[in-house]
C-alpha positions, -999 to 999 in steps of 0.1 A, spaced: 211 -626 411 180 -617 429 147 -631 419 107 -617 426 80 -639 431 49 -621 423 16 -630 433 -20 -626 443 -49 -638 465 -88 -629 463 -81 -591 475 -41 -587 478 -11 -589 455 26 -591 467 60 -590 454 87 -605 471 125 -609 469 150 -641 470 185 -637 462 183 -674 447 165 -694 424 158 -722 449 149 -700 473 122 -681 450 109 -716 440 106 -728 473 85 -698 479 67 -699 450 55 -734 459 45 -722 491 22 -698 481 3 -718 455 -1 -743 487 -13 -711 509 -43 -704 480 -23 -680 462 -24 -677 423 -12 -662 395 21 -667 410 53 -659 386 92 -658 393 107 -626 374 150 -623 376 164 -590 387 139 -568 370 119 -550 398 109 -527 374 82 -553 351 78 -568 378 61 -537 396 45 -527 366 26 -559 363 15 -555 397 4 -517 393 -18 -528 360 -35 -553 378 -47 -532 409 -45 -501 428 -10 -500 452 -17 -508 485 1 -483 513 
């Protein structure tokens, strides 16, 4: 199963991939250390979890 750990700093917002829950926690934990909030775990649905990120902000490229 693969996992996205979305999240957001003062300017940015990222989404990133784990294939495993332990993995996705780990990281999730990391970032809240790193400053990061709003930081949420979504399973195998890339779609909500790029729309969540496109409502908040503007896509970054």
């Amino acid at each position: 199963m693969t996992y996205f750990i979305l999240a957001r700093d003062g300017t940015s917002q990222i989404v990133l991939k784990r294939d495993s829950e332990d993995a996705a926690e780990k990281k999730a934990r990391e970032l809240k250390e790193m400053g990061w909030f709003d930081v949420e775990i979504r399973e195998d649905n890339p779609c909500a979890g790029l729309a969540a990120l496109t409502e908040r902000s503007q896509t970054l490229q």
